[in-house]
C-alpha positions as CSV (number, residue, x, y, z in Angstrom):
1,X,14.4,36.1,-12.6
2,X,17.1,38.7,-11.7
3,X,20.5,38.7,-13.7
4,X,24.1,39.6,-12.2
5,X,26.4,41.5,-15.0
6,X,29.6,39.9,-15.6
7,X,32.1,42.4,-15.3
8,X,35.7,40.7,-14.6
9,X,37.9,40.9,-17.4
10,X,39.3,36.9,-16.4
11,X,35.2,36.0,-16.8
12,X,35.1,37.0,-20.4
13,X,38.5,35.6,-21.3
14,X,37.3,32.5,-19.5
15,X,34.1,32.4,-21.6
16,X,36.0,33.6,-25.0
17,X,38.4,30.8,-24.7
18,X,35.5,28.1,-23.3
19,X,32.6,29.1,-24.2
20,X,30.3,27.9,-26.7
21,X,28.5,29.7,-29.1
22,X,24.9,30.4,-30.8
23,X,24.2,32.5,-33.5
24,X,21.7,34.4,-34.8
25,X,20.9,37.4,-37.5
26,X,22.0,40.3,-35.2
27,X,23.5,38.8,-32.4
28,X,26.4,35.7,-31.3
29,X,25.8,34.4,-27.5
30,X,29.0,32.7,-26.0
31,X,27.6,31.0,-23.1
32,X,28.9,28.5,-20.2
33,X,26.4,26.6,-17.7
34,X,26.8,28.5,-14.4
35,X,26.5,27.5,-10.7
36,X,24.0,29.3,-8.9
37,X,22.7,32.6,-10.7
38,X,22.7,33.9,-14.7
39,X,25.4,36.3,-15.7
40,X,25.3,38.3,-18.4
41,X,27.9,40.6,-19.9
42,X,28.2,42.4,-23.3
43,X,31.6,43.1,-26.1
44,X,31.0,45.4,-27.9
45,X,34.2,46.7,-30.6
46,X,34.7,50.3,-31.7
47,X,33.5,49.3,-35.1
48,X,30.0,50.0,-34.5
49,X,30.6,53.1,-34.0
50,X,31.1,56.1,-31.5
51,X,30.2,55.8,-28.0
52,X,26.7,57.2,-28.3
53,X,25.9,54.7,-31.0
54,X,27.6,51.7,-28.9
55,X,25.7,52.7,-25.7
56,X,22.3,52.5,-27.3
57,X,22.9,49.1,-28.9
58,X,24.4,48.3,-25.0
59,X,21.1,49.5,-24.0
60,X,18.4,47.3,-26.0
61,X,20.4,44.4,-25.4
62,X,20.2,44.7,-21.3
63,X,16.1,45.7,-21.8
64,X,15.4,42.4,-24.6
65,X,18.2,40.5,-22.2
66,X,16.0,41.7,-18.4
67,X,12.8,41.1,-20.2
68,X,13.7,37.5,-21.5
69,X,15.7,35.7,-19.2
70,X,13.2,33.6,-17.5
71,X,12.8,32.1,-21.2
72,X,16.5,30.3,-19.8
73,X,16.0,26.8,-18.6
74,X,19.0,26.7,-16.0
75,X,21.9,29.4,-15.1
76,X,24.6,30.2,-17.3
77,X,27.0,32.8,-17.7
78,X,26.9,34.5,-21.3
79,X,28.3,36.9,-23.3
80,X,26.5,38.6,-25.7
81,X,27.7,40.0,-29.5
82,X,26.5,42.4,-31.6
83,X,26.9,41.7,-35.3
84,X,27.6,45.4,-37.1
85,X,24.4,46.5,-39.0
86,X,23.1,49.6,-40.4
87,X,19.4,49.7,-37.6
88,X,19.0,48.1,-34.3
89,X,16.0,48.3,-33.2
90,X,14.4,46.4,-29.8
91,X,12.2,44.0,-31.6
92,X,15.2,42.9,-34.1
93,X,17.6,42.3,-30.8
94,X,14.5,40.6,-28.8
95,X,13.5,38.2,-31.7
96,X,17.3,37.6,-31.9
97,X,18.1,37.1,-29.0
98,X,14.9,34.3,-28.1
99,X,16.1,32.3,-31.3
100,X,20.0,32.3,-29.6
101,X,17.9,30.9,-26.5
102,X,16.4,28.5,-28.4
103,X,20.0,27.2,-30.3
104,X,21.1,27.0,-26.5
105,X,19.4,24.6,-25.0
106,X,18.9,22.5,-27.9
């Protein structure tokens, strides 16, 4: 299953203030059921530090996101949250990000 990104700045503010939210270790998903397709967009804040750093955490969250999404039972629209840690690494945002999955639908 193919994702759109969400990119309009009245999307996330629509989410932020709607949204709900599931937690895990290294990530927080703010989600909304959605009409017809998944959207997924990521905030990430200038405390994790410089772009290079905030690109590659950008990075492993669309490749755990693309590789996992058919693990979604329905459409939503979500935004996804890096907590600030020392390491990412792909399996640590994959594992996390199944678990937020998980917290969604149930």
């Amino acid at each position: 299953m193919r994702y759109a990104r969400l990119k309009k700045n009245t999307d996330f503010q629509r989410l932020f203030r709607k949204g709900k939210k599931a937690y895990s270790r290294y990530l927080t998903v703010i989600y909304c059921p959605a009409a017809n397709k998944t959207v997924m967009g990521i905030a990430i804040s200038k405390k994790h530090g410089k772009a290079v750093k905030r690109n590659r955490i950008k990075r492993l969250i669309r490749a755990a996101f693309s590789n996992n999404v058919e693990r979604l039972n329905g459409c939503y629209s979500l935004i996804i949250l890096p907590k600030i840690c020392e390491e990412y690494s792909y399996a640590d945002m994959e594992k996390s990000l199944i678990s937020c999955f998980g917290r969604m639908e149930g």
